[in-house]
C-alpha positions in Angstrom: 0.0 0.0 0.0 2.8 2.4 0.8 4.3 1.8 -2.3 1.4 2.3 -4.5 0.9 5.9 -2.2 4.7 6.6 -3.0 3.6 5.6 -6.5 0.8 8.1 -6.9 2.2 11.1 -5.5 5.5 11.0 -7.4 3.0 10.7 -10.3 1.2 13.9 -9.1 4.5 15.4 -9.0 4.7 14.8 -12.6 1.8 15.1 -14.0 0.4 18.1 -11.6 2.6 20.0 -9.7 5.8 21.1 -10.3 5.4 18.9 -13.4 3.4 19.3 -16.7 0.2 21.3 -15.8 2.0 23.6 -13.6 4.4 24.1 -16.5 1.7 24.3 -18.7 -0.4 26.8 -16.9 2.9 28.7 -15.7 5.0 28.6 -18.9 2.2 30.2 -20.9 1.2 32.5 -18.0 5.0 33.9 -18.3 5.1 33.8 -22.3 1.7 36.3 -22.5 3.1 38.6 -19.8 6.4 38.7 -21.9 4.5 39.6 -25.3 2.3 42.0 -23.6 5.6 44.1 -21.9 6.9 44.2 -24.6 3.8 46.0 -26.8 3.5 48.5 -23.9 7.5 49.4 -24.0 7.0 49.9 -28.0 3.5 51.6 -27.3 1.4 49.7 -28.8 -1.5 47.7 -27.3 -0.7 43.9 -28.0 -2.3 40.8 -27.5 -3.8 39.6 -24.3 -1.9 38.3 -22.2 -4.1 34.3 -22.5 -3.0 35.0 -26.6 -0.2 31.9 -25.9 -3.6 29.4 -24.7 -5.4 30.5 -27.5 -2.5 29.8 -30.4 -1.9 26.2 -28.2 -4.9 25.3 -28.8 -5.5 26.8 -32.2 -2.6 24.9 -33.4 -3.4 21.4 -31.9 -6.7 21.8 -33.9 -5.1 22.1 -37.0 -3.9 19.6 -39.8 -0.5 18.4 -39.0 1.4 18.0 -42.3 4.5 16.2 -42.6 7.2 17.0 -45.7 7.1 14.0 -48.4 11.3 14.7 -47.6 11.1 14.2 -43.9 12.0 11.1 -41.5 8.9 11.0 -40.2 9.4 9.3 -37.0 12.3 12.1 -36.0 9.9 14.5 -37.4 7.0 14.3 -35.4 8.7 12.6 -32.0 10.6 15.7 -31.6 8.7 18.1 -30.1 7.7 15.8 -27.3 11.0 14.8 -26.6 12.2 18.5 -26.0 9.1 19.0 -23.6 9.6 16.3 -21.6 13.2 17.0 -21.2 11.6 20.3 -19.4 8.6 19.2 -17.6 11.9 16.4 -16.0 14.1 19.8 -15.2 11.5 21.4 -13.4 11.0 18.4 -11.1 14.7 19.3 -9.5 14.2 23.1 -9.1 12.9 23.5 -5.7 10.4 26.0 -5.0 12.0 27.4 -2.0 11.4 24.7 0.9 10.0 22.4 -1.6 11.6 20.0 -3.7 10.1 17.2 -6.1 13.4 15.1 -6.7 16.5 15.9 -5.2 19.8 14.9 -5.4 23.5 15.8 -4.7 24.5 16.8 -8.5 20.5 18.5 -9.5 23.0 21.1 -11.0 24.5 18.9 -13.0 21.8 16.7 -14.1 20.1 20.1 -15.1 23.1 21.6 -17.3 22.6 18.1 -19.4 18.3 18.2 -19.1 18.9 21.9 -21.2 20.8 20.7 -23.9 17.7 18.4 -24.8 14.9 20.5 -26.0 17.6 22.6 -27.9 18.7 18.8 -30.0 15.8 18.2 -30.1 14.6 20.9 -32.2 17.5 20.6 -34.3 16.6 16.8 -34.7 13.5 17.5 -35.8 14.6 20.5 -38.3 17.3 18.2 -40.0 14.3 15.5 -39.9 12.0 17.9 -41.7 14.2 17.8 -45.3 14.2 21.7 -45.3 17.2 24.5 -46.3 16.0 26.6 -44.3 16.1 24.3 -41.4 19.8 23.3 -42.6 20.5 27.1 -42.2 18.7 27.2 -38.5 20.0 24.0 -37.0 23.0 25.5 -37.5 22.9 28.7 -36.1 21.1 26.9 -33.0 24.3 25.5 -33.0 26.2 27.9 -32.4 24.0 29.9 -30.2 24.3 26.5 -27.5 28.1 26.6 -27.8 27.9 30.7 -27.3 25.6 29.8 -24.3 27.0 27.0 -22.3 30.1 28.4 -21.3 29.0 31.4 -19.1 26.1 29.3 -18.1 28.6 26.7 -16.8 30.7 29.4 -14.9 28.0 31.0 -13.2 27.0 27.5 -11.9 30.6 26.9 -10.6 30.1 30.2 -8.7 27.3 29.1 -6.8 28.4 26.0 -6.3 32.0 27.3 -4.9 30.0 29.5 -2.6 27.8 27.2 -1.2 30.2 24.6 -0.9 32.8 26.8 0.8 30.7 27.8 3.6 28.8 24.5 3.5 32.4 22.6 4.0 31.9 20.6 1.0 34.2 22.4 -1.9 31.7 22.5 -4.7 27.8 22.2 -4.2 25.9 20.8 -6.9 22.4 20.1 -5.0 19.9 23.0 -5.3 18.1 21.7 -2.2 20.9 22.2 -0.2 21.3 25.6 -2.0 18.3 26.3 -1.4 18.7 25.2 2.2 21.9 27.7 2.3 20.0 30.8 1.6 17.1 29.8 4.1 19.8 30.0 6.5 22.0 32.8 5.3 19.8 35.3 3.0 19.4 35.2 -0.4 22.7 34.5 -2.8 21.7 37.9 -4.3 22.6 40.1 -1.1 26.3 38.8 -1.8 28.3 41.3 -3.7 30.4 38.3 -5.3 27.3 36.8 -6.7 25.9 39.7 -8.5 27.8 39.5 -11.4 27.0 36.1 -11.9 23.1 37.2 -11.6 23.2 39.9 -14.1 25.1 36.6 -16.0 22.3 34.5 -15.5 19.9 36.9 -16.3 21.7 37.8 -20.1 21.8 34.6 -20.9 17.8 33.4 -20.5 17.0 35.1 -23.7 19.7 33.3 -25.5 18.8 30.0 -23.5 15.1 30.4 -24.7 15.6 31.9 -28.8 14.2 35.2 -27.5 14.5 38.6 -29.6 17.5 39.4 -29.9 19.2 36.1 -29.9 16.8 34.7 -32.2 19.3 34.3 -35.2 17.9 30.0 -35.8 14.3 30.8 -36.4 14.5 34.7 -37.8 11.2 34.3 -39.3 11.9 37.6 -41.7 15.0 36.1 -42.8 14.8 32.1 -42.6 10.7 31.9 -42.1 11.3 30.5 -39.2 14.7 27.9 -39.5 14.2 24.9 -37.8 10.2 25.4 -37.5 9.6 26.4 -41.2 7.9 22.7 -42.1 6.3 22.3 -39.2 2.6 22.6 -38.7 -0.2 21.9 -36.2 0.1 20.1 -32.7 3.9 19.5 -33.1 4.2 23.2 -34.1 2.1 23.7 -31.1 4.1 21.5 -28.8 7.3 23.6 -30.1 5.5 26.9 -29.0 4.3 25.4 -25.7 8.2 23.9 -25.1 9.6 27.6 -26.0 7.0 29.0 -23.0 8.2 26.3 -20.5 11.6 27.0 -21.0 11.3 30.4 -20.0 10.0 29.5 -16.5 12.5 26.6 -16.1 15.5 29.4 -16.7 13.8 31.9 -14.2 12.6 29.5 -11.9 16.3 28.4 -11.8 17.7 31.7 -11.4 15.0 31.9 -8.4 16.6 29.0 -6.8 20.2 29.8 -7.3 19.6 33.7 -6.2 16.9 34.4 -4.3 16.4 31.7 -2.3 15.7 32.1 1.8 12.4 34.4 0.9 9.6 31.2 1.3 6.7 31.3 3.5 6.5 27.6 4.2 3.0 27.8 3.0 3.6 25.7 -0.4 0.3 27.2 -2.4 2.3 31.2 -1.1 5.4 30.3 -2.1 4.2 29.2 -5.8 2.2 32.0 -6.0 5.8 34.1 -5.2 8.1 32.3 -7.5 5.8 32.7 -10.4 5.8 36.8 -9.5 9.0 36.3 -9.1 9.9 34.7 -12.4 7.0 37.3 -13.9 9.8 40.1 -12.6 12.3 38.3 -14.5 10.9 37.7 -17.9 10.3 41.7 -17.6 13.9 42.3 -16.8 15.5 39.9 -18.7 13.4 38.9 -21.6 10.7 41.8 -22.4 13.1 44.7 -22.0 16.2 43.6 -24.3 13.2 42.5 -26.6 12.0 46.2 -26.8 14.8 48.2 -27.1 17.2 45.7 -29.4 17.5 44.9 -32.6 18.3 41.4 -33.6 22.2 40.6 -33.4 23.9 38.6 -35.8 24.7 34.7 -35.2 28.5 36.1 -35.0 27.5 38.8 -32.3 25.8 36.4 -30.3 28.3 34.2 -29.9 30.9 37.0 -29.1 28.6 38.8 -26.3 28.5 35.4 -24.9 32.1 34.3 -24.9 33.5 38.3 -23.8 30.9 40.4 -22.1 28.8 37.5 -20.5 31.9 34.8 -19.3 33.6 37.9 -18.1 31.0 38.4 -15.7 30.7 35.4 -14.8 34.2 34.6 -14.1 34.5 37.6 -11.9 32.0 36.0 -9.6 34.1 32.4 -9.5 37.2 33.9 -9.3 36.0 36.4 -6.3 34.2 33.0 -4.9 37.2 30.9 -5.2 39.2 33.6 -2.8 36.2 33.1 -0.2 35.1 37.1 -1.1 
């Protein structure tokens, strides 16, 4: 009987809450707020902020059509695969005092879970038979290789923090993280870590394809890259796994940085991440959206590997002298 309890709730866990509906609900929440900031900061009136639901379900209504050129299998299994890989991620990101699945390298196991959905697309848009998916994939590409190496050093820096005043060298569990900041304030309030925030916080809208780092899809240049045969649900799924990314990356930066604020009171403390990952998208997302034009695949990956890693490193380093 206790197994088939233990059974059910880990279940919940992944169907419900933190899993798939909460990432549903959440994800799509954060993805109208977004598109709605950013029509205000260009002055114009936009769509409402429930526009993401409607399209979802618009799409999965529609006529999937699948190139005579594509490897159909790939083709259509793609999407899922990349929003799985998500819904799995948000499982290990505790929501302050709460934690689905924890473990003592959640860090680690998370750096791999985020190089899924971005394969994945590029599966699918090599599956698909289409030049201008050839021309996508590869900027994707690139924009992962411009991405990972900050995103890498700015997890270091926590981890070197935590560690050091946990005993432990290098922390790699977000629980105990998260158990850190409960303890000792939020990671933010350190002056080491802030340049590692401000990091974290340039690098979601590459993470997620967001205006301006949206060089794979460029719909006015490329009609769309990777996503240019792709029609329907799977298109649908691909919009929905775009949506759910951007609250795994600012849920995550809630957890590494601004921990230590929970209530206890689990149904509270959602209700504050989300706000708090609402604050995020507005900072980190919506305003580079509104006042930037699209960069280059080449100035991507040089903001990334200069500007970005430098500020990054400046945390580790400061971190790895115990300041």
């Amino acid at each position: 009987m206790t197994i088939v309890i233990g059974a059910l709730q880990y279940l919940g866990y992944v169907l419900i809450f933190p899993g798939f509906l909460f990432c549903f609900l959440a994800g799509m929440l954060l993805c109208g707020i977004d598109r709605k900031l950013v029509a205000k900061m260009q002055k114009r009136v936009g769509p409402p902020v429930l526009q993401p639901f409607y399209d979802f379900f618009k799409l999965c209504g529609k006529e999937t059509i699948v190139p005579a050129a594509a490897e159909r299998i790939t083709f259509m299994l793609a999407p899922l695969v990349g929003l799985a890989a998500l819904v799995v991620i948000q499982l290990f990101i505790p929501v302050f005092g709460f934690t689905a699945f924890s473990g003592m390298a959640d860090i680690i196991v998370i750096l791999y879970l985020l190089l899924i959905p971005a394969l994945a697309i590029i599966l699918g848009g090599a599956a698909s038979g289409s030049p201008y998916a050839g021309v996508g994939l590869s900027r994707e590409m690139v924009t992962i290789i411009s991405c990972e190496l900050p995103l890498v050093l700015v997890l270091l820096a926590v981890a070197k923090t935590v560690g050091d005043a946990m005993g432990t060298g290098l922390c790699f569990s977000l629980s105990s993280i998260a158990q850190y900041q409960a303890l000792n304030g939020s990671l933010i309030t350190k002056i080491s870590m802030v340049p590692a925030a401000v990091a974290l916080l340039l690098i979601i809208p590459g993470e997620t394809g967001n205006h301006p780092f949206d060089a794979a899809e460029a719909e006015t240049e490329i009609c769309e890259g990777m996503l240019a045969e792709y029609s329907g649900a799977p298109l649908g799924v691909f919009k929905l796994s775009h949506a759910v990314k951007m609250l795994t990356l600012t849920s995550l930066f809630v957890a590494l940085f601004l921990g230590g604020l929970g209530t206890g009171i689990l149904p509270l403390d959602v209700l504050l991440m989300f706000l708090l990952c609402a604050v995020i998208t507005a900072v980190a997302i919506s305003f580079v959206h509104a006042v930037t034009a699209r960069l280059r695949i080449e100035q991507i990956f040089k903001y990334y590997w200069t500007v970005v890693s430098a500020l990054a490193l400046i945390s580790l380093v400061l971190a790895w002298y115990g300041l």
